[in-house]
C-alpha positions in Angstrom: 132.3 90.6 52.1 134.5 93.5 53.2 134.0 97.3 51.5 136.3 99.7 51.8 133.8 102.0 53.9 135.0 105.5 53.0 134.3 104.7 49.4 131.0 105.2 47.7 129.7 102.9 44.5 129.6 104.8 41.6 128.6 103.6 37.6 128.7 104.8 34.1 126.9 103.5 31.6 128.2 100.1 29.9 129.6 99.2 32.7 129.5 95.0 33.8 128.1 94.9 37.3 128.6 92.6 39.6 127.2 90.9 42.7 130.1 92.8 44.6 129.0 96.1 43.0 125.5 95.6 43.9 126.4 94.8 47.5 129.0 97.1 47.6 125.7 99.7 47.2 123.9 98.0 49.7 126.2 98.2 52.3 126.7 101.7 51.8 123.8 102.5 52.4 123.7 100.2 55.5 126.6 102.3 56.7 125.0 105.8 56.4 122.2 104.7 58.3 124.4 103.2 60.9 126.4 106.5 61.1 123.2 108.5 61.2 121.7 106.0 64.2 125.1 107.0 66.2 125.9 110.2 65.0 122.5 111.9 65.8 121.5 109.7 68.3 123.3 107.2 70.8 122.3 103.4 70.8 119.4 101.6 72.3 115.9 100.8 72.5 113.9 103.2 70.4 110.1 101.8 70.8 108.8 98.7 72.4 110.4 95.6 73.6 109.1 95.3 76.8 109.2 92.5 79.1 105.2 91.9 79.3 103.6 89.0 81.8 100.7 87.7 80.7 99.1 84.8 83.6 99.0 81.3 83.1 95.1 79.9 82.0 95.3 77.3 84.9 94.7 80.2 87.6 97.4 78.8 89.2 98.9 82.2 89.5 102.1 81.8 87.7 102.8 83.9 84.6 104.8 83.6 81.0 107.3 86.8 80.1 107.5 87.6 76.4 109.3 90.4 74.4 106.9 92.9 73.2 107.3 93.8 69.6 109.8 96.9 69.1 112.9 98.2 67.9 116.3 99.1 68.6 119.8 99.4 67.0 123.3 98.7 69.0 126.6 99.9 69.2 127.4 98.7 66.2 124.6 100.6 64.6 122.8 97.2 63.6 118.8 97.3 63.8 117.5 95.0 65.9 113.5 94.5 65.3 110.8 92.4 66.8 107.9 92.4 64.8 105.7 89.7 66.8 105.2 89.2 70.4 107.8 86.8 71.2 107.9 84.5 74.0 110.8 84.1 76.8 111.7 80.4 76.4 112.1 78.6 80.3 115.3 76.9 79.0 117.0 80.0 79.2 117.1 79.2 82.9 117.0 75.5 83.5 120.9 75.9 84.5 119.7 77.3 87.7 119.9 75.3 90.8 117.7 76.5 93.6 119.4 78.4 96.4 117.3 78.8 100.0 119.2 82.3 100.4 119.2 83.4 96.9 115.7 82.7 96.6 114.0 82.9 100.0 112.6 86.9 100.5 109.4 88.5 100.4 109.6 88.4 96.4 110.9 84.8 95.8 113.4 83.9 93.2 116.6 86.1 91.8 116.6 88.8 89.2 118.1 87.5 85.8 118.9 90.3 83.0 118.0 89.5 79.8 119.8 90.9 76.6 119.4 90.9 73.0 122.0 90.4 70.5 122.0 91.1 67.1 122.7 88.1 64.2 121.9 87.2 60.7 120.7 84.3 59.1 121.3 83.5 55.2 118.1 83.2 53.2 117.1 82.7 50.0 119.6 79.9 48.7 119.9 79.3 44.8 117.4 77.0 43.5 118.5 73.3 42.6 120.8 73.5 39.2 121.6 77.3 39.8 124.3 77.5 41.9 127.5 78.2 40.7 130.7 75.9 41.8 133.3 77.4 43.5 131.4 80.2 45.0 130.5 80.6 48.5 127.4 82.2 50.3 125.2 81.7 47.4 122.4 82.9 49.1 120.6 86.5 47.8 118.8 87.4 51.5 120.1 88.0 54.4 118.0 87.6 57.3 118.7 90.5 60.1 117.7 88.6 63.4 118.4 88.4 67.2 118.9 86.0 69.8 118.1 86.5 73.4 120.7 85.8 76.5 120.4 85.7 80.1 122.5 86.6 83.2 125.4 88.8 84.1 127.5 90.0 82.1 130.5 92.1 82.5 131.4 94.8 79.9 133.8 92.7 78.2 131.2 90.0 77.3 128.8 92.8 76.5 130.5 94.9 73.6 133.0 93.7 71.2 135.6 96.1 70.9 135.4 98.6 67.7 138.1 100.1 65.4 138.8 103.9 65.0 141.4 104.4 62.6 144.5 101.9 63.7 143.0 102.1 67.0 141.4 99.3 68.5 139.5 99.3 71.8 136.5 100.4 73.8 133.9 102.5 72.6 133.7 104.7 75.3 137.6 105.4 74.9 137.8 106.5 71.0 137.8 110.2 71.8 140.1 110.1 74.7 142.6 107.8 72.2 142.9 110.6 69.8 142.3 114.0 72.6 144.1 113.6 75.7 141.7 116.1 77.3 138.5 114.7 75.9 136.4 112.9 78.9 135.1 109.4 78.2 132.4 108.7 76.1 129.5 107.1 78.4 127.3 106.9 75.9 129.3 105.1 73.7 128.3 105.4 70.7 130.4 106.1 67.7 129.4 106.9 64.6 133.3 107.4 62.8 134.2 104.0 63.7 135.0 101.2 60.9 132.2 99.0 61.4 132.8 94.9 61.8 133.4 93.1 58.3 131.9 90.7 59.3 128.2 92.1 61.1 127.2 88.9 62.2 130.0 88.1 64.3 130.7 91.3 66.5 128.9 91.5 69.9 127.0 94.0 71.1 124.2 93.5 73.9 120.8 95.5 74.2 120.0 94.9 77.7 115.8 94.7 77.8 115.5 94.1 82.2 115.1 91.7 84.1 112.6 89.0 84.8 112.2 87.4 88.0 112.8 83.5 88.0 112.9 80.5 90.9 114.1 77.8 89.9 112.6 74.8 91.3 113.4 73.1 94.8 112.6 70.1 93.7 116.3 68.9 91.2 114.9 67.9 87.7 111.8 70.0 88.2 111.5 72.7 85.7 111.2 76.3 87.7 108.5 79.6 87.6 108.3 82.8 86.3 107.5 84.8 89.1 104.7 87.8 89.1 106.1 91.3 89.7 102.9 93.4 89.2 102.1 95.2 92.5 98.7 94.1 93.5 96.6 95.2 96.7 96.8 92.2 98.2 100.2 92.0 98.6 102.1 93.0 101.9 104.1 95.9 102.4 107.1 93.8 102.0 106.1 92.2 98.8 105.3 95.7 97.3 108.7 97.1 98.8 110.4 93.9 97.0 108.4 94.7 94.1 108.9 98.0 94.0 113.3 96.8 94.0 112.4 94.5 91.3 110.9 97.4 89.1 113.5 100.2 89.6 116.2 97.4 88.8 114.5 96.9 85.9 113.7 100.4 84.3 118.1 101.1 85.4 118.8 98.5 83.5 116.9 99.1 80.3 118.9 101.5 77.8 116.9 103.5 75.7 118.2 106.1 73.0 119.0 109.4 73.0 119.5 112.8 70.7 122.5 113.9 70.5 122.1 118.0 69.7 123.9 121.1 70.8 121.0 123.2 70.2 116.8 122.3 69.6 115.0 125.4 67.0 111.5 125.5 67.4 109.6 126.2 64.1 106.6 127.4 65.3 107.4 128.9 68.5 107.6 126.2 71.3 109.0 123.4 71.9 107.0 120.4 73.7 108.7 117.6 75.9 106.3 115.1 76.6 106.2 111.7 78.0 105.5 109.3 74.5 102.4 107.0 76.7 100.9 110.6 77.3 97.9 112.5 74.8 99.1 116.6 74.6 98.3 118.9 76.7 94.8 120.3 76.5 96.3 123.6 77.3 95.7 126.6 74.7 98.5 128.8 73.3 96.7 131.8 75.3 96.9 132.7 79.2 94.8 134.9 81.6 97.5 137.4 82.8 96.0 140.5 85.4 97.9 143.7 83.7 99.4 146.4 86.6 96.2 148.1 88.2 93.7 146.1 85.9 90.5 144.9 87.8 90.4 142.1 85.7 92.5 139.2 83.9 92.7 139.8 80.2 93.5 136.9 77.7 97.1 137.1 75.8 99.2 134.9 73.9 101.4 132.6 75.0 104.9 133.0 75.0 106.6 130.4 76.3 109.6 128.4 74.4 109.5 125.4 76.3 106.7 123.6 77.1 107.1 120.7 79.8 104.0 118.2 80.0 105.0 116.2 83.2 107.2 116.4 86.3 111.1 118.4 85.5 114.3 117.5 87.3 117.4 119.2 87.6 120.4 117.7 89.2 122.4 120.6 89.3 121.8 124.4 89.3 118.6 126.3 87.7 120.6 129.8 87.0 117.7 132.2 86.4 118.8 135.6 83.7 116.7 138.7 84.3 113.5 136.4 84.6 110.7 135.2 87.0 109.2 132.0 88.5 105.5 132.5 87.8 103.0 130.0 89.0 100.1 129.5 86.7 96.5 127.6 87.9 95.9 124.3 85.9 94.5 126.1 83.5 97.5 128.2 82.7 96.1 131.0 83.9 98.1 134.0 86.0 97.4 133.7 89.6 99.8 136.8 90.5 102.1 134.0 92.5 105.6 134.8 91.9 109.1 134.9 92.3 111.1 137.1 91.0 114.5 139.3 91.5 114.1 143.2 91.8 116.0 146.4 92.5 114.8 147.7 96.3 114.8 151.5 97.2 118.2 151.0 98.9 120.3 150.8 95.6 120.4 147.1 96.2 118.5 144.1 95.2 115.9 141.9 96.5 113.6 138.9 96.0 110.7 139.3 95.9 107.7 136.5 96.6 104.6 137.8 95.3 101.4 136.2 96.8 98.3 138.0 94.8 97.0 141.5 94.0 95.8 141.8 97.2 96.4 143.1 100.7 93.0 141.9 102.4 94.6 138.8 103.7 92.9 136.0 101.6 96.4 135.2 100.1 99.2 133.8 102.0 102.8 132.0 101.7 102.7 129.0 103.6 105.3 126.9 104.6 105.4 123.2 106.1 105.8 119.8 105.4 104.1 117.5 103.5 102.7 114.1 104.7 103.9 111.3 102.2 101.3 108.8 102.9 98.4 110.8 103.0 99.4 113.8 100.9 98.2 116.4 103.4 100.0 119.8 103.4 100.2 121.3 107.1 101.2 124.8 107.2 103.4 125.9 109.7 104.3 129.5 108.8 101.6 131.3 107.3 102.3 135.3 106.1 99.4 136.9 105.0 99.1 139.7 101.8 98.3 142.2 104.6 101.5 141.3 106.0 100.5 139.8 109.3 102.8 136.5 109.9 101.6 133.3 111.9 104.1 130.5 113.1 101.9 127.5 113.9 98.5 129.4 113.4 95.8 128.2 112.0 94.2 132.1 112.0 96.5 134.6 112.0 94.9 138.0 113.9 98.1 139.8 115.0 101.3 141.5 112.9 103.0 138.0 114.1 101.1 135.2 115.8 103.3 132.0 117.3 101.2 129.2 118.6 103.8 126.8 120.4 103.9 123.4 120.3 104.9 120.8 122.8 108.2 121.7 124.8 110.1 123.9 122.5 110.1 127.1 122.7 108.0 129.8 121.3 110.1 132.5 120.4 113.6 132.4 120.3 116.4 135.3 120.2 120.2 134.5 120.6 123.5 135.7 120.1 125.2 138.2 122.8 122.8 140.2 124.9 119.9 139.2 122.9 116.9 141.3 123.6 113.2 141.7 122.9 111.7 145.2 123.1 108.2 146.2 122.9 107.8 150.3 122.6 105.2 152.6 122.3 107.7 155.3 121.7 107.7 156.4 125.6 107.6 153.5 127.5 110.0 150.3 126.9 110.1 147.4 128.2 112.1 144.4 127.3 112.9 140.6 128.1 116.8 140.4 127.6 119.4 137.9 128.4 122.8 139.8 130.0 125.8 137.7 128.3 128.5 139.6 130.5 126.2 138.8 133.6 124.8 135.6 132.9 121.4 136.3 133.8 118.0 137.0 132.5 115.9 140.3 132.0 112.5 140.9 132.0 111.1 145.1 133.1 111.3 148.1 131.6 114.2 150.4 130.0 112.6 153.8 130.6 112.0 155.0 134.0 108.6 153.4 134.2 107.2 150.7 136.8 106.7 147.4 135.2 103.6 145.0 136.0 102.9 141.9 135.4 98.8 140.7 135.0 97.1 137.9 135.0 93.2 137.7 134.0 94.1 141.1 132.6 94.2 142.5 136.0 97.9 143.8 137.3 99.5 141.3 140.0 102.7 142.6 141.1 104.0 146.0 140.3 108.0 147.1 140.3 108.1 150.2 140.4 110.7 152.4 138.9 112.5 152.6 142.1 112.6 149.0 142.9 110.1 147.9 145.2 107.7 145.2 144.5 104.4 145.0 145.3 102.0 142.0 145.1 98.1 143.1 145.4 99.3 146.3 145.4 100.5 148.6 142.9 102.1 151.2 145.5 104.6 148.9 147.2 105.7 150.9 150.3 108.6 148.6 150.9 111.0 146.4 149.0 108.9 143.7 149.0 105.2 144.0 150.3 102.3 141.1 149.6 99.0 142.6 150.2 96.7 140.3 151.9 93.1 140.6 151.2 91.7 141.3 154.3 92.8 143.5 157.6 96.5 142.8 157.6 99.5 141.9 155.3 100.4 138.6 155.0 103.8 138.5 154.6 106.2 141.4 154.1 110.0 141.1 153.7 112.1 144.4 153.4 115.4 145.1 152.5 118.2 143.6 150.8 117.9 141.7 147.4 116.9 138.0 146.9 114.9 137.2 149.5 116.0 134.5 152.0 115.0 131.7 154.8 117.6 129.2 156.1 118.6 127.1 158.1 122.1 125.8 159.6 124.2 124.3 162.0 127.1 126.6 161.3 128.3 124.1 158.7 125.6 122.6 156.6 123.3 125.5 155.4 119.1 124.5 154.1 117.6 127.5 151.9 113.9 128.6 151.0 114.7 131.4 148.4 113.7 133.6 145.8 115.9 134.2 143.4 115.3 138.2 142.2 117.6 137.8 139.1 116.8 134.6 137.5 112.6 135.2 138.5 112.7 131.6 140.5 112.3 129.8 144.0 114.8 127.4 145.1 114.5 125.1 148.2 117.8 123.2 149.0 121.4 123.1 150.3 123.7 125.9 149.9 126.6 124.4 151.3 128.4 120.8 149.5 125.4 118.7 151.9 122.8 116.1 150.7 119.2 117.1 150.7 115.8 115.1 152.0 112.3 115.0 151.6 110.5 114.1 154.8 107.0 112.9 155.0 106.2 111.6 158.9 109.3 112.4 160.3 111.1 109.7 157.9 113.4 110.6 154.7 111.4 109.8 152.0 113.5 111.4 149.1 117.2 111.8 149.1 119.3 114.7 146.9 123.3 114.0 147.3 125.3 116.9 146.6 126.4 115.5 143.4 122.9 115.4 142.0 121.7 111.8 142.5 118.6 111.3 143.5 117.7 108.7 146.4 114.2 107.2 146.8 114.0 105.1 149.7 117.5 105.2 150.0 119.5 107.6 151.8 122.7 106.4 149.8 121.7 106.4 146.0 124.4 104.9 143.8 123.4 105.8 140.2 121.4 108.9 138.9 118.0 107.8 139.9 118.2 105.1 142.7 114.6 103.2 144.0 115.0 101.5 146.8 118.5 99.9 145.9 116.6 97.8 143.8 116.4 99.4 140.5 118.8 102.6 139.6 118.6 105.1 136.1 122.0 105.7 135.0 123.3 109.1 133.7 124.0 107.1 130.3 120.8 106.1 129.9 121.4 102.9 131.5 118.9 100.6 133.4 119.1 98.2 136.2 117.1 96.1 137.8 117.0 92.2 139.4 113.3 91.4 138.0 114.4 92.0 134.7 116.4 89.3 133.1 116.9 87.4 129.9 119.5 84.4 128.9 119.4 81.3 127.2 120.0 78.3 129.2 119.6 75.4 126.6 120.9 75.7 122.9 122.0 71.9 121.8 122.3 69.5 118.9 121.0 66.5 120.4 117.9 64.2 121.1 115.3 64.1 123.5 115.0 63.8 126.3 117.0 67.0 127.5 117.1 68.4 131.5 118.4 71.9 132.0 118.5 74.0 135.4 117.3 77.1 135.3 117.6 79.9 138.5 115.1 82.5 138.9 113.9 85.5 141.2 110.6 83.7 140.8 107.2 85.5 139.3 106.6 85.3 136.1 108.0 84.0 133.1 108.2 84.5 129.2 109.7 80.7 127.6 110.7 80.6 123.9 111.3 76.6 123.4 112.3 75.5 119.4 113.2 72.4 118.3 113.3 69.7 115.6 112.3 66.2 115.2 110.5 63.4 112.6 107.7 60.9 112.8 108.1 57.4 112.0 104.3 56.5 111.2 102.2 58.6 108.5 100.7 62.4 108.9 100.8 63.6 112.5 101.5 65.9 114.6 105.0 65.2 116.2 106.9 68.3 118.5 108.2 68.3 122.3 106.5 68.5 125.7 107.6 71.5 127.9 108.0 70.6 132.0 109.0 72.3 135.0 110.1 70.4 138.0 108.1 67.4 135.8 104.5 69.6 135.6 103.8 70.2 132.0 103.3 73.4 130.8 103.2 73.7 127.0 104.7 72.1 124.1 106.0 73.4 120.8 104.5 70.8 117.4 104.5 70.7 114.2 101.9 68.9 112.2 103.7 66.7 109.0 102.8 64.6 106.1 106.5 62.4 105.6 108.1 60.4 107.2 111.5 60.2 107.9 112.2 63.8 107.7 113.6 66.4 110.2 110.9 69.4 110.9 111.1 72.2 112.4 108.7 72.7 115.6 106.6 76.1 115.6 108.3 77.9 117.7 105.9 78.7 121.3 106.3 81.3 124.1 104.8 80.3 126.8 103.9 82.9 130.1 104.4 81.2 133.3 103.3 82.7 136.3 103.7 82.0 140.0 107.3 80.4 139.7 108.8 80.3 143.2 112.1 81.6 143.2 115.4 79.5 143.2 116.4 76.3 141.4 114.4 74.2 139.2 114.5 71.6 136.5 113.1 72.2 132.5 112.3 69.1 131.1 112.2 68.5 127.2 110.4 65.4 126.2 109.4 63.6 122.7 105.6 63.8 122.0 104.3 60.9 121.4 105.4 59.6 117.7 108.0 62.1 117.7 111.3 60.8 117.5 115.1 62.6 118.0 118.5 61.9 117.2 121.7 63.9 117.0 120.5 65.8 114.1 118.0 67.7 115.8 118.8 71.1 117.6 117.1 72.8 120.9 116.9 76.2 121.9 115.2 77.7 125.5 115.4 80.7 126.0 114.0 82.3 129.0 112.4 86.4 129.9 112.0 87.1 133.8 109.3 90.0 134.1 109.1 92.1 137.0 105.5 91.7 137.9 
């Protein structure tokens, strides 16, 4: 019976009442609590009604889904309650036909949402001799009920449309109809709309998840729940499929909401807390260490919000005149912080607080984090004394670097970029010249510069210029003292010491190279450059940069020989390493392919298919070579009559003489072939 919703039943005493009056009251209270279920909150499941699987008693493995016992209210504001346990029927799926792609994967089967749809059922029918002639829907109870679907649906078949006003469309739209400028509604739920006359009729879908179903490969056979609890058996495939399955299920699940501009809290804090979760056992008091106290004291509490699990913002955290202050897990200060301050420079700073301490027992460390084992390896470590280690494990200097690999330690760029070490008199530096293009390493001041090993000085420039090694007086530009009663080698004069060699046109070098700190031994002129070993050129250097060994004329990057050659694009060549597929046919056996190798060894894949004619056997194909046998690839089967696939077999040959030969393919015995059957060889030459 339709009400005129924005009226409310009123009576006066005397009045004659009837059933329309009476329902008129019901319903109006039906539609305040619809208005209240999408005014202050949005639509969906409140508690409950969770997909549950419970296993089968014959240990076969399989399992039943049912609906756990909950509640929830739709669009239309309509409650939808489950008060028992309530199985998920099979027929809900019998429709499906089993696909090999659909339903082949680690996790077999398809994902089928299921929904729940709000209906009524009349009740309570007059008894025999009471009911009145003329009048219909003589029943006095109305039975609020559900039905369950399954499958996809599109929005359309999900929602009827509603009515605002004359409007009629959907929900998500009914501000936008009436404000240009409002956004869309996702939630979709409207409490000011003109609810359906008729309740039962109007659509509206609570979607609960999904279930995981495979329908049966066998046609008329009735198909499986499929398990979707994780267990430790399965592989990491399963679990990653599982894993899919259960994040498909909790997105598609819709839950309600509040809908509030502002939360009060009426006795100082507020709590957000998952529902499955007990409270926290934290107290309302924290240990907090007071400027210049030598000990924590205990103070109330005074936080407004109180999170009890894991927060998530997927936007900005905009932080006014406050602090990040990490607390132990008892709530305790730890003096770790982070916080925004004024610096002595009229600025402001922020500040990372790491204790009340400068002794160095408290650091900032920075690193990753290993995801399967959860271990935390610190890779920047600053100390509260202010000593800084990058890749230290104990940090004994003002900055410590402990390199790793090939990169570099220390790094300084940008134009001229320079490292200076000073003890207010002396400086020395290690500097790259931009304007130059060369490298630095000495002293600024008019100092001589040494350089140590075992902590005992090596070479010595002096401020002047010479160089001395084993001596710390050079007397000459360059001058190597030799342990014992003469030098060993001294060369004077002139910068970047030389040796060469020419014809007048192609020009060899052995040479230090002053500037850059490095010896080179090459061409200087546009020639190609060997390495001899018994008078023969072992090692060839073209003047483009290719590399030759044993051959003087290398035609790629990296040439060996002719044989094999490393191109500049990564590329690889060589003869002894091949793979093709000489054989891939539809046809019976027997089949005789040529195959040409370099000879060696050899990696065969042979598959095929076939069937046996008499009983359980194994049936497959014989692998030959020039008529030898060499393997076959079977399959053991129970029918008769039908095609089967052969186990795949690789099979490593060795001591194949190069040139031509013939593969022969040939039925095992029982096996039989036809035109139905496909073959596939496919051969991997190895160089060794």
């Amino acid at each position: 019976m339709a009400i005129d919703q924005a009226q409310r039943p009123q009576f006066f005493e005397g009045q004659y009442l009837g059933a329309e009056d009476l329902t008129a009251t019901v319903e109006y209270s039906r539609l305040l609590e619809q208005r209240h279920a999408l005014g202050a909150h949005t639509w969906g499941i409140a508690i409950g009604l969770t997909l549950v699987e419970t296993p089968t008693p014959d240990g076969s493995g399989a399992v039943t889904v049912s609906i756990s016992p909950g509640y929830a209210w739709d669009g239309f504001g309509r409650p939808i309650v489950v008060l028992a346990p309530y199985q998920v029927p099979a027929d809900l799926f019998k429709s499906l036909v089993h696909d090999p792609i659909l339903d082949g994967g680690p996790l077999p089967g398809r994902s089928i949402p299921l929904w729940l749809q709000y209906t009524e059922v009349p009740a309570q029918p007059p008894a025999t001799g009471f009911s009145a002639c003329g009048v219909s829907n003589q029943n006095s109870r109305v039975q609020e009920t559900f039905l369950l679907l399954a499958g996809d649906r599109n929005l359309s078949a999900q929602r009827d449309p509603i009515t605002v006003s004359t409007w009629v469309g959907d929900a998500k739209d009914a501000l936008t109809q009436f404000d240009p400028q409002a956004p869309p509604l996702i939630d979709a739920s409207i409490p000011h709309q003109n609810f359906p006359d008729d309740n039962s009729a109007a659509i509206w879908l609570v979607p609960l998840g999904c279930i995981q179903w495979l329908p049966n490969a066998m046609p008329g056979q009735p198909g499986s729940f499929v398990p979707t609890a994780i267990q430790s058996s399965d592989s990491d495939q399963v679990k990653a499929a599982k894993t899919a399955f259960q994040a498909l299920n909790d997105a598609l699940r819709q839950y309600i909401s509040v809908v509030a501009s502002a939360v009060q809290a009426p006795n100082h804090v507020i709590h957000l807390k998952d529902r499955d979760n007990p409270p926290s056992t934290l107290t309302s008091t924290e240990l907090i260490w007071p400027q210049a106290a030598t000990a924590p004291v205990a103070v109330p509490a005074t936080d407004l919000v109180w999170v009890e699990g894991s927060l998530r913002a997927d936007e900005d955290i905009n932080l006014i005149g406050g602090k990040v202050d990490f607390k132990d897990s008892a709530g305790n200060d730890t003096n770790l912080q982070i916080q925004r301050d004024n610096n002595t420079n009229g600025g402001i700073e922020l500040e990372l607080v790491i204790g009340n301490q400068n002794a160095g027992a408290n650091d900032l460390a920075i690193g990753p984090l290993d995801n399967a084992t959860g271990k935390f390896t610190p890779q920047v470590v600053v100390l509260d004394n202010g000593n800084v280690g990058i890749g230290a494990s104990g940090v004994n200097a003002r900055l410590e670097v402990v390199q790793s690999g090939t990169i570099d330690g220390i790094r300084v760029s940008g134009s001229n970029p320079l490292v200076a070490v000073t003890d207010g008199t002396v400086r020395t530096k290690l500097q790259v010249l931009s304007t130059n293009s060369e490298g630095l390493v000495g002293t600024e001041t008019n100092h001589n510069f040494g350089i140590y090993s075992d902590n005992v000085e090596r070479i010595t420039v002096t401020s002047g210029g010479n160089v001395g090694v084993g001596t710390a007086v050079p007397n000459a530009r360059l001058e190597v003292a030799q342990s014992g009663t003469s030098d060993g080698i001294r060369i004077s004069g002139g910068t970047n010491p030389l040796v060469t060699a020419t014809d007048g046109t192609i020009r060899a070098k052995l040479q230090v190279d002053t500037a850059s700190s490095e010896g080179l031994v090459g061409t200087e002129s546009s020639h190609n450059f060997g390495i001899y070993t018994g008078n023969t050129e072992r090692v060839t250097i073209t003047s483009g940069g290719s590399v030759g060994i044993g051959t003087a004329s290398p035609s790629a990057l990296l040439d060996i020989a002719g044989k094999t050659r490393f191109g500049s694009d990564g590329g690889i060549s060589s003869p002894r390493w091949n793979v093709y597929s000489p054989l891939s046919t539809q046809a019976g056996l027997p089949i005789n392919v040529t195959i040409n190798t370099l000879g060696g060894s050899l990696l065969l894949f042979v598959s095929g298919s076939g069937f046996s004619t008499a009983g359980p056997q194994a049936i497959g194909v014989q692998i030959l070579i020039d008529g030898v046998f060499k393997g076959m690839a079977q399959v053991f089967t129970n029918e008769v009559g039908s095609h089967k696939a052969f186990t795949a077999n690789a099979l490593f040959l060795q001591g194949i003489s190069a040139g031509q030969h013939t593969l022969n393919l040939v039925a095992m015995p029982n096996t039989v072939t036809d035109n139905n059957d496909f073959f596939n060889v496919t051969i991997l030459e190895l160089p060794f």
